[in-house]
PLY file of the C-alpha trace (Angstrom):
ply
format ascii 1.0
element vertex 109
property float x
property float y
property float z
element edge 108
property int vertex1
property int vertex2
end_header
59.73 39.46 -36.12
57.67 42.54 -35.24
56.05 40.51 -32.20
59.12 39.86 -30.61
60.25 43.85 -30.44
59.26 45.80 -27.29
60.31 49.01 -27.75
61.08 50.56 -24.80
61.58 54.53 -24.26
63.59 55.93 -21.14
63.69 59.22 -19.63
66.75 60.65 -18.69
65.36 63.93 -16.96
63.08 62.37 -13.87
62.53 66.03 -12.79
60.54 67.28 -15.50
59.59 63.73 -16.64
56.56 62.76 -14.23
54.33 59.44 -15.26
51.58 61.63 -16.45
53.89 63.64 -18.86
55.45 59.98 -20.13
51.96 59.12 -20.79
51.52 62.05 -22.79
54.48 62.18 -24.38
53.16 58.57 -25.36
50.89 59.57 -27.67
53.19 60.38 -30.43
54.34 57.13 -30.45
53.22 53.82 -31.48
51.22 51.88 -28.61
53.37 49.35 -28.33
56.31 51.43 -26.49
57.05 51.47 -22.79
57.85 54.65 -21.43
60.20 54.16 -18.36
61.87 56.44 -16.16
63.31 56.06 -11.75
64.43 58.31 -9.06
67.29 60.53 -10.55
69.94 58.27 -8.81
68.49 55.07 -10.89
68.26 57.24 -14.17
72.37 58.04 -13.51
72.63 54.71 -12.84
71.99 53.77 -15.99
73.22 56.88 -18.22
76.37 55.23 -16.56
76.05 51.98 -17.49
74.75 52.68 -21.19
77.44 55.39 -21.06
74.95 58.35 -22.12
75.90 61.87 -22.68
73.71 64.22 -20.80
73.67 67.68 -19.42
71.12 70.18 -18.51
71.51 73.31 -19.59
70.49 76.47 -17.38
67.28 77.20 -16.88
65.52 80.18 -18.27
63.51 82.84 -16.23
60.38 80.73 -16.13
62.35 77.83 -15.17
62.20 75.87 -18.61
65.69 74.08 -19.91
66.74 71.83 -22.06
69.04 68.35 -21.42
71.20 67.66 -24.34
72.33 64.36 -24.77
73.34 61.29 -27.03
70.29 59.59 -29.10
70.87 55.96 -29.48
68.92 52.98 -29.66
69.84 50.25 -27.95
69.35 46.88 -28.98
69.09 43.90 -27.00
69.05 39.89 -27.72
66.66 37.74 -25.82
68.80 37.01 -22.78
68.65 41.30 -22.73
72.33 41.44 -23.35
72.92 44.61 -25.67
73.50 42.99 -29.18
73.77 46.42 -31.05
73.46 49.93 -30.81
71.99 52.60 -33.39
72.75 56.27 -33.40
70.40 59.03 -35.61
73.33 59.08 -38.16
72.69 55.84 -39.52
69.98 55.07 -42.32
67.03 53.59 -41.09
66.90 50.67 -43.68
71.00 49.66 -42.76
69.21 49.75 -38.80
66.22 47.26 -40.10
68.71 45.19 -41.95
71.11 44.74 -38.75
67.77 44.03 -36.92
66.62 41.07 -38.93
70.22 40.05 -39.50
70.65 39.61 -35.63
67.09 37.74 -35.10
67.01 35.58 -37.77
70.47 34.58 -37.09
71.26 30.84 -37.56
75.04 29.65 -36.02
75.63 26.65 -38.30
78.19 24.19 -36.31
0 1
1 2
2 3
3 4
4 5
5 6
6 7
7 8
8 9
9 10
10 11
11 12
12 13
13 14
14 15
15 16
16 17
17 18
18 19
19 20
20 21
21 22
22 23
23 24
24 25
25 26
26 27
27 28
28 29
29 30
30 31
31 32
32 33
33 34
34 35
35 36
36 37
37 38
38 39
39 40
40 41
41 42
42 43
43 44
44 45
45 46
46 47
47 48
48 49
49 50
50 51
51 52
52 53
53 54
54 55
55 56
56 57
57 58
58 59
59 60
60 61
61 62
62 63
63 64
64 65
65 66
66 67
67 68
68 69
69 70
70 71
71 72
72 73
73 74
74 75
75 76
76 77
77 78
78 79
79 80
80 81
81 82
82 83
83 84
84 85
85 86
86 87
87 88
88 89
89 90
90 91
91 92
92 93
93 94
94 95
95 96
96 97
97 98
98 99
99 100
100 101
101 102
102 103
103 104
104 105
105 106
106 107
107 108
């Protein structure tokens, strides 16, 4: 089941968020992640559609913020409809359980 995962990280804060700082944000994650993010219009785009909290806060004197904003993960069936979602309150083995329940899935007709 692991091959047919591709996890895929997105950046909601295009500003700060360059390529270069995706790619090294990258390395504190397993290699087999894709590290997206768009123009700020496409990022709102989908916050929208996903229906993501987010917000910047102020920035400080130096011009550092923060964005708050939900955590989920997102998961999607092989057509790339969303087939489940996982927030950071749930237990990481009831998340792996949903995960092979949903690929290993057999409809018996």
């Amino acid at each position: 089941l692991r091959g047919q995962i591709q996890p895929i990280f997105v950046s909601i804060d295009p500003a700060r968020d360059s390529l270069k700082a995706l790619r090294d944000y990258a390395k504190d994650f397993h290699p087999s992640y894709v590290f997206l993010t768009g123009a700020p219009q496409q990022v709102q785009a989908m916050a929208k559609k996903y229906r993501v909290y987010m917000s910047k806060a102020d920035e400080t004197e130096d011009g550092d913020y923060l964005v708050d904003h939900s955590i989920v993960v997102y998961f999607h069936d092989e057509t790339g409809d969303i087939a489940d979602c996982f927030t950071q309150s749930m237990r990481p083995s009831d998340i792996v359980e949903k995960v092979v329940e949903r690929m290993t899935f057999v409809p018996s007709y």
